[in-house]
C-alpha positions in Angstrom: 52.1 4.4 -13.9 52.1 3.0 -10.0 55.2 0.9 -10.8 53.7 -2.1 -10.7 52.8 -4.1 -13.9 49.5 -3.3 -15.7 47.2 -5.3 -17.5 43.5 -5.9 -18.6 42.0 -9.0 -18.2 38.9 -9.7 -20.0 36.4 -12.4 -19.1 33.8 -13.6 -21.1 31.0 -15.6 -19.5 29.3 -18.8 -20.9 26.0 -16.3 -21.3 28.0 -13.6 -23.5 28.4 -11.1 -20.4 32.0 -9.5 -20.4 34.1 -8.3 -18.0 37.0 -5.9 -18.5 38.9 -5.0 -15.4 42.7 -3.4 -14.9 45.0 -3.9 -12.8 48.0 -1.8 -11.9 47.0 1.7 -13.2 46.3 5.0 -11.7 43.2 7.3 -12.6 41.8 7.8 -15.5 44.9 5.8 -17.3 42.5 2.1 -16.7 39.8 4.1 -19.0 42.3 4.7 -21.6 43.6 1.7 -21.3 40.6 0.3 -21.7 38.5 2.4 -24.1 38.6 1.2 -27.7 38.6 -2.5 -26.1 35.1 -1.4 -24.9 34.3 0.1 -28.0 34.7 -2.7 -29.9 32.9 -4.9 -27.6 29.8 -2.7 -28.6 28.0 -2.2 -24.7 29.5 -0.2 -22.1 28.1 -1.9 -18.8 28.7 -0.7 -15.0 32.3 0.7 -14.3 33.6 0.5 -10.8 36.1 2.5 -9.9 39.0 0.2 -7.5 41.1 2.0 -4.6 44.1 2.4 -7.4 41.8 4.9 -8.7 40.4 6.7 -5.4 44.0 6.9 -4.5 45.6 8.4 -7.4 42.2 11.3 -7.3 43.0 12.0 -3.5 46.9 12.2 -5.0 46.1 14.5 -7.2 43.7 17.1 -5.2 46.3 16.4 -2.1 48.6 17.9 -4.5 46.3 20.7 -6.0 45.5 19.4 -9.1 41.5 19.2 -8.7 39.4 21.2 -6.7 
């Protein structure tokens, strides 16, 4: 957790498209957060990874985590 407060806001368009999108996590914690939401939802569509995430992977292998 970044410290900041996290949520997932989902949007649904007037043409059925949905977005999912999170705010406030690090890494792979949006996925989680996110994952059965999706799953019920029935379609995975693009995912785009924000900074929050690029940060906490160059945290991580900064820190010898990842290769």
């Amino acid at each position: 957790m970044s410290g900041q407060t996290e949520y997932v806001d989902v949007t649904i368009e007037n043409d059925g498209a949905v977005k999912v999108e999170t705010t406030g996590f690090s890494g792979e914690a949006c996925f989680n957060a996110t994952r059965e939401l999706e799953a019920a939802l029935g379609k995975k569509g693009v995912t785009a990874k924000k900074p929050e995430y690029q940060k906490s992977e160059r945290a991580v292998r900064k820190a010898g985590g990842i290769a």
